[in-house]
N, C-alpha and C positions, 0 to 999 in steps of 0.2 A: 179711109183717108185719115180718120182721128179729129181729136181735138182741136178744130178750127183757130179757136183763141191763141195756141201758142204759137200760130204762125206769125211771122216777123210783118207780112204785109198785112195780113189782117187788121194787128194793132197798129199799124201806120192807117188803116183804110177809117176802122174804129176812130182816131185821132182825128183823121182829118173829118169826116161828119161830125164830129164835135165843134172843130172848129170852122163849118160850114153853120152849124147853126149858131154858134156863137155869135158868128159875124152877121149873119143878116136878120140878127133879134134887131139892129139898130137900122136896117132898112124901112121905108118908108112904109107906113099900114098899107094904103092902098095896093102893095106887092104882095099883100100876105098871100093869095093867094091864085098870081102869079108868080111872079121871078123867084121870090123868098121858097113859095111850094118846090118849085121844079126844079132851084138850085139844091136843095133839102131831101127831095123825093131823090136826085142822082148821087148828092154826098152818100144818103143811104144804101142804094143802090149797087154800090160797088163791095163795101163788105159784106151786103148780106148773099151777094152772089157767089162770093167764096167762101161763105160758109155753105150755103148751100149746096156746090160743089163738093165742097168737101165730106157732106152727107149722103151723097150719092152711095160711096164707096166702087167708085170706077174711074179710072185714069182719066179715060174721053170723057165722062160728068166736067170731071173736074176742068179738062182743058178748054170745055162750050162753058164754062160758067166763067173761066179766067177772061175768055173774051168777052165775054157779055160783061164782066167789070172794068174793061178796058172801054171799052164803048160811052159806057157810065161817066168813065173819068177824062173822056175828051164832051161830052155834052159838059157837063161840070166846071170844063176847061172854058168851053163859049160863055156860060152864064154868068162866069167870071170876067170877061171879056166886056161881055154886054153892062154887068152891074157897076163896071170902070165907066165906063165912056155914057152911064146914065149920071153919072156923081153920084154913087151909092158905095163908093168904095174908093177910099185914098191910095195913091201909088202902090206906099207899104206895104199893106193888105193886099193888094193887089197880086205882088210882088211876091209876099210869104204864101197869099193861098196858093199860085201858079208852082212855087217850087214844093212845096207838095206834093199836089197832080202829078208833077214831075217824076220825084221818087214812087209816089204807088205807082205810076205806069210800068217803071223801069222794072218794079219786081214783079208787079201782075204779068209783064211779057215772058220773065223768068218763069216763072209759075206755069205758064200757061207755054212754052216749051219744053219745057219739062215734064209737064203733064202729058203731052203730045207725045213726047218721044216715048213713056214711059208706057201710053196706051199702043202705039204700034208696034212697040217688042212685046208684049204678051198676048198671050194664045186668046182667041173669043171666048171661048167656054171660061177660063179663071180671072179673064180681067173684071170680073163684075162683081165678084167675092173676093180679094184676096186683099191684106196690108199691105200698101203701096211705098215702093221707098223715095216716092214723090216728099211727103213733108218733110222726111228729113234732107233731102235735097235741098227744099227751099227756104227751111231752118237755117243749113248752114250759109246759105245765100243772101238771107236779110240780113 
């Protein structure tokens, strides 16, 4: 699969747990290790699944780990949700982390049909060794 980093969702996914921890360094202590943990443990969650993925070196790795970051980034989507309507989080914020989410989902679902389609045209025996023309697919995609 290659080089995880130069994928275009990665460093949007990279980005966003940046700015997941960014933002709930200002949440209350007592969250630290509720809401602040679980929002933090899913921001992460989603890039290091496609990196992951992407170490596999197999189309299906890749497309069970696209999901499993997609999963990540609708829990991610609720904590945001919940950390609005506790006042831990103004509209704004709100609003920019959600469009976000938004975008990684949009290319993880790329990603992860892509990867799907990519694993069921090739044979059992080579899809588990071979360079996949999945990243550059979703290179030119992000």
């Amino acid at each position: 699969m290659g080089d995880f980093t130069k994928l275009a969702v990665w460093k949007k996914a990279h980005a966003l747990a940046l700015g997941v921890y960014d933002e709930t360094s200002h949440w209350p202590k007592h969250e630290l290790f509720g809401l602040t943990s679980q929002s933090r443990r899913a921001a992460v969650s989603i890039a290091a699944n496609i990196a992951e993925g992407c170490g596999k070196n197999s189309d299906a790795e890749l497309a069970r780990h696209s999901r499993n970051s997609l999963g990540s980034a609708s829990e991610l989507a609720y904590y945001r949700i919940l950390a609005h309507d506790l006042n831990y989080m103004d509209r704004s914020a709100r609003d920019e982390l959600q469009a976000d989410v938004s975008e990684v989902r949009r290319m993880l679902a790329s990603l992860e049909r892509v990867s799907a389609t990519a694993a069921e045209r090739a044979s059992p025996t080579s899809k588990l060794h071979r360079k996949s023309a999945v990243v550059a697919a979703v290179r030119a995609d992000g």
